[in-house]
N, C-alpha and C positions, 0 to 999 in steps of 0.2 A: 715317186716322181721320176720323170726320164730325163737322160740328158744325153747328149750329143755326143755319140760314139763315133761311127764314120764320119765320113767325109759326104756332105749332100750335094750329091753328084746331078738332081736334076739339073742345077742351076747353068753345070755346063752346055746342056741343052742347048740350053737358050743363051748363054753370053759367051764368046771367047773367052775372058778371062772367069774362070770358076772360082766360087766362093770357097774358103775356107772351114772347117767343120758344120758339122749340123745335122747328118741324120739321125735318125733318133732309135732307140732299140730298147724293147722295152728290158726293165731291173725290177728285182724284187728284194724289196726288203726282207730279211730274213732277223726272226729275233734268237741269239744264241743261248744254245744251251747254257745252266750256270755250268761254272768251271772254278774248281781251288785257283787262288791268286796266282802262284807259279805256273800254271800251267799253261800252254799255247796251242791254241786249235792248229791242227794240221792243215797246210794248205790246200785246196779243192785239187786233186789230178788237170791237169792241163788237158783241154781236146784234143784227141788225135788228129793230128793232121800228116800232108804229106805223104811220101809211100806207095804203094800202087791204088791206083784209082777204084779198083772191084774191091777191096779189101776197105778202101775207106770208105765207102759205099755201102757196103752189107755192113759195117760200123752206125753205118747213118741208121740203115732201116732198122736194125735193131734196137734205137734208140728209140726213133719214133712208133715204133709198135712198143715199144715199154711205158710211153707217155699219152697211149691210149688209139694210136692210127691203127689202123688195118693192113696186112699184109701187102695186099692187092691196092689201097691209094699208095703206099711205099715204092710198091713196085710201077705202078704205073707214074710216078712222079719221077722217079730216079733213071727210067729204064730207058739209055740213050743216052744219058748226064754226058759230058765233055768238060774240059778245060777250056775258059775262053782265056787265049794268050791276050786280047786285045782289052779285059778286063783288067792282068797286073799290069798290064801297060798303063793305062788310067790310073789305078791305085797307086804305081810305084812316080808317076809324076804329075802328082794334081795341082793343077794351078793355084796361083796367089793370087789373092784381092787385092789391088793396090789403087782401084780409082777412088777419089772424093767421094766424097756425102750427095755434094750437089750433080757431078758426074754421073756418079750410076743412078742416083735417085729420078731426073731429067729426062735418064736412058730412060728407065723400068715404069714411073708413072706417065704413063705418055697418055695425052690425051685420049687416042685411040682406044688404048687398054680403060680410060677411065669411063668412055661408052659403052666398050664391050662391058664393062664391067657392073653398068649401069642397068642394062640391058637383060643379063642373065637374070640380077637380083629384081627384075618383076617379072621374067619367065618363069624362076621358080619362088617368087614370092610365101605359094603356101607352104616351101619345104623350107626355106628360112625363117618365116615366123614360127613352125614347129620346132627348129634348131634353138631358134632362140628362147622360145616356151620350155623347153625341156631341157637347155642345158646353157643358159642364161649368155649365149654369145651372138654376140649381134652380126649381122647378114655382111654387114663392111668388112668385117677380120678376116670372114670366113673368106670372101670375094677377093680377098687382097692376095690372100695366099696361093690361091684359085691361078689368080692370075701370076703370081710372080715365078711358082711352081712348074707352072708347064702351059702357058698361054690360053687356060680357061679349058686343055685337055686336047691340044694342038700340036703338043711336044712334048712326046712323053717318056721317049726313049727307044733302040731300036734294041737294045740286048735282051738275049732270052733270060729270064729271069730265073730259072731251074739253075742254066749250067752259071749264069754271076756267079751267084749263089754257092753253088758248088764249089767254085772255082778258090772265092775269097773264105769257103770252109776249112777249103784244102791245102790252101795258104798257110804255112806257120807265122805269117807277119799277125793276124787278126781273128783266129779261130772264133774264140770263146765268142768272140761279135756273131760271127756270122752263123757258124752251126746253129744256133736253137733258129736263124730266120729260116735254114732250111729246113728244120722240124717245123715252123709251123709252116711253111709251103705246102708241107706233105698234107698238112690237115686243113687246107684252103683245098689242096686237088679230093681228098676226100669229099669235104661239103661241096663238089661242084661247082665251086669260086672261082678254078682256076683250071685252065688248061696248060699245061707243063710244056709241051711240045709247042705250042704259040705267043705264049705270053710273052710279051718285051716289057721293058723300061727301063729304067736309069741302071749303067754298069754294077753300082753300088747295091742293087733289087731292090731299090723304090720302084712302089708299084702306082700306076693311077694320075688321078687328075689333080689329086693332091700330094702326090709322093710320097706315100708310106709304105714301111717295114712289114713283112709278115705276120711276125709277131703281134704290129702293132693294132694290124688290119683283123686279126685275129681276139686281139682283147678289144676293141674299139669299133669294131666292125658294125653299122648300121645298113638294114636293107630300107634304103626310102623310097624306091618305086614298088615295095609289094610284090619282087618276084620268087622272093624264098631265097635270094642270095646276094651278096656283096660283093661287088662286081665295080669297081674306083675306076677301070678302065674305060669301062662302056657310061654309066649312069651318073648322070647329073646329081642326083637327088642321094644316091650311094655317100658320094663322094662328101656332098653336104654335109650329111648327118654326122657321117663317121668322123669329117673335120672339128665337126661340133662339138662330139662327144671327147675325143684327142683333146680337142683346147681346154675344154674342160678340167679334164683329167689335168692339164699342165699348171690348172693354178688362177683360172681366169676367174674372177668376183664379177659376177651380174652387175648391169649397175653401173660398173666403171668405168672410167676412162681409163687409156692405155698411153698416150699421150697429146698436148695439145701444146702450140704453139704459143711462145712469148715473147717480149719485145723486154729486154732490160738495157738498164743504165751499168753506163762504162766502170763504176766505184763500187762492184760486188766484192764480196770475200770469193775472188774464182777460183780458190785452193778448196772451196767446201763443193767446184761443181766437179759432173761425174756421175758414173754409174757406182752403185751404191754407198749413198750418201747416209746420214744422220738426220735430215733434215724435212719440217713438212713441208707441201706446197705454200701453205700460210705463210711460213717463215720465209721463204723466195719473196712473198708479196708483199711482207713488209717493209722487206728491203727496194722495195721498188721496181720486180718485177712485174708485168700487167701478160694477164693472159690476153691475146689476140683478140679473141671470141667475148669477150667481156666476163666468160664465166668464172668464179671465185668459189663456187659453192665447195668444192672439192680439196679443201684448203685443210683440213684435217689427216686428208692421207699423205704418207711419205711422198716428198717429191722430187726427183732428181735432177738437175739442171744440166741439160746433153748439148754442147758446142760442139757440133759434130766438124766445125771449121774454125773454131776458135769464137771469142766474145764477139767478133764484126761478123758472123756468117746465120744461118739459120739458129735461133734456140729454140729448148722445147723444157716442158717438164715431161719427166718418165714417170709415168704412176706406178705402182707396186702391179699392171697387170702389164707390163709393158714385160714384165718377167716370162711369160710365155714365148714374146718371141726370142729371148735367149735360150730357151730351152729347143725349140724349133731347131734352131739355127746361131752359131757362136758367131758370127759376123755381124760386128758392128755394124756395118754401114750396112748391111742386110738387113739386120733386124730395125732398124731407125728406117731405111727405104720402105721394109713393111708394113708398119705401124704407120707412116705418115701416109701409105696408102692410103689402110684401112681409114684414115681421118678424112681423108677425101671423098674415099666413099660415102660415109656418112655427113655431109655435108660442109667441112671445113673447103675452106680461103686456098691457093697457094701459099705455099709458106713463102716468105719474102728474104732475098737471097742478100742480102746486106751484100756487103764488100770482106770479103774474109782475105785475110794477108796472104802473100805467097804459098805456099808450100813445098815441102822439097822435094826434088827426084828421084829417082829409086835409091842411086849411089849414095845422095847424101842422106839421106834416110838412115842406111847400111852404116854411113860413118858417124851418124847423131847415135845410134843405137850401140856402135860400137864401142864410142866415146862415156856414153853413160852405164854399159855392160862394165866397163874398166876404172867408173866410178863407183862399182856396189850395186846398181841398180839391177832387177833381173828385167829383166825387159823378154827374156825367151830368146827364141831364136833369131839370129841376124838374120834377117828377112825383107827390109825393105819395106814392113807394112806394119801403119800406125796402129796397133792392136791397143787391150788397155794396161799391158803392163808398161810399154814403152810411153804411152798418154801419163799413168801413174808416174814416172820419172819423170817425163818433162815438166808436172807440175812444179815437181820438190824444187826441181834445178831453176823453174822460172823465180819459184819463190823466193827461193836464197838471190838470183842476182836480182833480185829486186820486179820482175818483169811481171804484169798480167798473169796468172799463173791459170789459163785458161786448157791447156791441155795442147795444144796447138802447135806441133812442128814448124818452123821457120826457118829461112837463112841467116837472121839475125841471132837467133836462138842459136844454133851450129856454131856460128861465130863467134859467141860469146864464150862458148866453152871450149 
């Protein structure tokens, strides 16, 4: 399973304020030798990093001709490498998410995008019905991403991808991340997939119309035009497959919803809502919540009740596939913007914007976070953005003074504590 190593820096592309984690790189489970009870595996040597740049370079290629490259793609991938200063610039201060649900959501499904978006999935109709024949995910997830990623392959990034790459190698802040994407670069310029000297995209080296890793593009990699290569920057159909085969891999059940909108009564148990819950869909329904869409059928799988604005603002259930886009991407309000996409796409409603309470401003955010950091709560770092450890606390605390305990930053809330 992958998870969210970098920071997914497409998103700056496209929004001034940039999302908070989310690139993805791939991991390998590894099963360990046995070992007598006392004794403790040594830990793995650390990547070299830092140092002179020709030396950590002939370090690279050594690596990658040990993992199966050829001399000659090493050399023609590396040859010219640089430092880009304007990459740790990016890494060393990446923006915070800090707009609402209904905010960026309003921003990001815009009608326009949900034409364009409408548009692609009958241009490539027969490469989406094969994505979804073959790797059971339906043309809306893929489109959603399509679109949130980089404007359907309109924004993709203007850094070279070699020297990012290199750069955040060579970096001791993130080595062990980024070396193996520069090995498997070297084995994209091998197979012809990539030209080293050209290639751009996201500072972070997302590659493509759908923003992935080397790595990733290398284990996941689909050619869906038939030209002998996987190519996310140029091909529509590239891009598809490989999205396909990714989500796949992250966990997505054929079949399923990921999530769908509900209308509930103000008398829930809101301390059970939240991302991962205990509880099924069914048991939501009993209690009186009603799916939008009238459908129930789905009422056996886990379902989690997402207030992405409190009890008065949009609700939703989170199905157990809705777990992909946290893998994608650790931003709430990202992965909820792109799921409700993907629902769009496939035919759902607007979701209906209730009246959600206040919310607070950055300061008081800082001082609600700091207030319950000093009550026991871990809430992470003072930050100013409703993540779900600081939602995790405001539950407890709405609980105990008695209030809604829907997850929901307030001025009321502040004040009470």
């Amino acid at each position: 399973m992958h998870r969210s190593l970098a920071s997914r820096s497409a998103l700056a592309l496209l929004f001034a304020a940039a999302l908070a984690g989310g690139a993805t790189a791939q991991t390998q489970t590894q099963t360990p030798a046995p070992a007598a009870p006392a004794a403790t595996a040594p830990a793995a040597p650390a990547p070299a990093c830092d140092g002179d740049l020709t030396e950590f370079l002939a370090g690279v290629k050594a690596e990658a001709i040990a993992a199966g490259a050829s001399a000659e793609a090493a050399d023609k991938a590396l040859a010219g490498a640089q430092i880009d200063p304007k990459v740790l610039s990016r890494d060393r201060a990446q923006g915070v998410f800090k707009q609402t649900f209904l905010e960026f959501s309003q921003r990001t499904v815009s009608q326009a995008r949900l034409d364009i978006g409408r548009q692609k999935m009958k241009q490539y109709a027969d490469v989406f019905a094969r994505a979804e024949q073959d790797y059971g995910v339906p043309s809306g997830v893929i489109t959603a991403f399509w679109a949130m990623e980089t404007d359907f392959g309109a924004v993709q990034g203007d850094f070279n991808t070699r020297n990012a790459l290199v750069t955040l190698a060579h970096d001791c802040r993130r080595p062990e991340l980024f070396r193996p994407q520069l090995i498997a670069l070297i084995e994209m310029v091998q197979h012809g997939d990539l030209d080293p000297e050209t290639n751009t995209g996201a500072w972070a080296g997302e590659i493509g119309q759908v923003q992935m890793l080397p790595r990733d593009i290398v284990a996941y990699g689909m050619d869906g035009d038939g030209d002998g290569h996987v190519r996310l920057k140029q091909s529509g159909p590239d891009a598809i497959l490989t999205a396909a085969k990714f989500i796949q891999h992250l966990g997505f059940q054929k079949g399923q919803p990921w999530l769908q909108e509900v209308i509930i009564p103000q008398d829930l148990p809101f301390e059970k809502s939240g991302l991962g819950g205990t509880m099924t869909a069914g048991e939501w329904f009993a209690l009186g919540v009603k799916p939008r869409n009238g459908d129930s059928s789905f009422g056996t799988l886990r379902g989690d009740l997402v207030l992405p604005q409190g009890r008065l603002g949009p609700a939703f259930i989170a199905y157990p596939n809705f777990g992909i886009y946290l893998e994608w991407n650790k931003s709430f309000i990202y992965t909820t913007s792109a799921a409700y996409f993907a629902t769009r796409l496939s035919g759902s409603e607007p979701y209906l914007k209730g009246t959600p309470e206040q919310g607070l401003t950055n300061d008081q955010m800082k001082e609600l976070q700091t207030k319950l950091d000093t009550m026991g709560h871990d809430v992470g770092a003072i930050d100013g953005i409703l993540g779900s450890g600081t939602r995790v606390a405001i539950q407890k605390q709405q609980q105990r003074l008695g209030m809604p305990a829907d997850g929901w930053a307030t001025p009321k809330l502040l004040e009470s504590l």
